[in-house]
N, C-alpha and C positions, 0 to 999 in steps of 0.2 A: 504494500500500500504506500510506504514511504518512496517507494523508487517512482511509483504512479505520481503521486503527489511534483516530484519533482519534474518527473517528465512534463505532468501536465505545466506546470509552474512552465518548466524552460520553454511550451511551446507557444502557448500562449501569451509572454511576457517577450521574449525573442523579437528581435528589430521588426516589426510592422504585422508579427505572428507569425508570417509564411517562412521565417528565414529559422524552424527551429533544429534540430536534431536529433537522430534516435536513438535509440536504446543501444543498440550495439554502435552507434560513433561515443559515447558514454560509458564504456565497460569501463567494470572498475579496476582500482589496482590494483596490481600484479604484487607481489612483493618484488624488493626491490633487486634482488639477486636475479630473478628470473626478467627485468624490464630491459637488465641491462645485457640480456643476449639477444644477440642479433640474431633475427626471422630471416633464414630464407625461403625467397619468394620467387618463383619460374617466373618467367613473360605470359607464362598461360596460363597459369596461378593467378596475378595479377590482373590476366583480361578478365578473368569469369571472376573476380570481387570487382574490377571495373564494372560490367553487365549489371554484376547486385547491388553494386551502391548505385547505380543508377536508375533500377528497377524502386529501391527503398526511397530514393526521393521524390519521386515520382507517386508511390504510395503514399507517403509520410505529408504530401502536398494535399491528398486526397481525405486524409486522415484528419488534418487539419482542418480542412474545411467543414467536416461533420461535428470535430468540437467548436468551431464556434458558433457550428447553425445550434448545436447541442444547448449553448453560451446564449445564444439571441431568442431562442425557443423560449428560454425563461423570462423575455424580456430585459436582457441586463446589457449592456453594453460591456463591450469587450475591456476597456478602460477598466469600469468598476466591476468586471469579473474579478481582475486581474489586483487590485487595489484589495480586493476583501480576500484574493486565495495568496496574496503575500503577505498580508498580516497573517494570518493564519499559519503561514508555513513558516513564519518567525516570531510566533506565540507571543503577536504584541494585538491591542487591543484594538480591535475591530470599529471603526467609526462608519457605520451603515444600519439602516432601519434592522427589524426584522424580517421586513419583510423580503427585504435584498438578500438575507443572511438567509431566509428558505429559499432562494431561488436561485443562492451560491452553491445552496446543499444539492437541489433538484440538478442543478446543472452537471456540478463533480459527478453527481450517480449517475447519469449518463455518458458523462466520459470514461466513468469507471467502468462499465455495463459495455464498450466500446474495444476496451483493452487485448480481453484473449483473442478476439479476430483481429485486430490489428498485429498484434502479436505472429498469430498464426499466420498472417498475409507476409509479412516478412521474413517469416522463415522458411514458407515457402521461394520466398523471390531467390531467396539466397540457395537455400538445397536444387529448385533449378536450377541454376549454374554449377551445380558439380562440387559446391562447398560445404560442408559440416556449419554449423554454428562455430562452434570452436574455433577450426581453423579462420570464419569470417574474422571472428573476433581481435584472434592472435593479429591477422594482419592488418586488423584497423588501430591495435594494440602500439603493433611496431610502428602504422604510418606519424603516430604521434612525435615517435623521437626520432623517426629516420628521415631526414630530408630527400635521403639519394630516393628512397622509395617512396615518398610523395613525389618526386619529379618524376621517377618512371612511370607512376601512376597518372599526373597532368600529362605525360605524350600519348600513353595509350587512347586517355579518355575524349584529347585533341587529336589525337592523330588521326 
């Protein structure tokens, strides 16, 4: 629920909403002995997580758009969604009616109620292309610290 909480938090709050990201660009971390081995990664390895991180935003764009019809359904504007679910997520007090605060609640439960298929949409995008969860993960792990392999990633994805 906590990792929901923040995903919803980072999609929502994120430059204009549409720009947020998912749950595997967000894996957690590694300890630190194992961060700092380097992942190899084939060219063909690397197309078929290109293909899925490109299938996942393209989902994750679609996803978004259901929470904030999810968000508008209750009458809230996306602003004062976003205003009462980050008080909330930093347990400071809530300056909104009650009535905003049942339609904060109504709203989460549908984005909550939203999660296993989104969920399962993306692990599907990724097991089409040939990838484990895991392995996705490891290499969006490594793309954090690897420059060389964010660049080989930017040519595939331009090329």
């Amino acid at each position: 629920m906590l990792k929901l909480k923040r995903n919803v938090n980072a999609l929502l709050i994120c430059a204009g909403i549409l720009a947020g990201s998912t749950a595997y660009a967000q894996t957690p971390q590694l300890p630190q002995q194992q961060e700092q081995q380097k992942v190899e990664v084939s060219d063909a390895e690397l197309s078929k997580f290109a293909k899925a991180y490109q299938g996942i935003q393209v989902a994750e764009q679609e996803s978004q758009k259901k929470m904030i019809a999810a968000v508008e359904e209750q009458e809230l504007e996306i602003a004062q969604f976003n205003e009462i679910h980050q008080a909330k997520m930093q347990n400071q007090e809530v300056s909104a009616s009650k009535d905003d605060l049942k339609k904060h609640e109504k709203a989460v439960e549908k984005i909550e109620a939203m999660q296993p298929e989104i969920q399962k949409n993306m692990e599907e995008i990724i097991t089409s292309e040939g990838l484990s969860i895991e392995r996705f993960q490891q290499i969006a792990t490594a793309m954090q610290a690897d420059p060389a392999l964010q660049q080989r990633l930017q040519q595939i994805m331009t090329g």
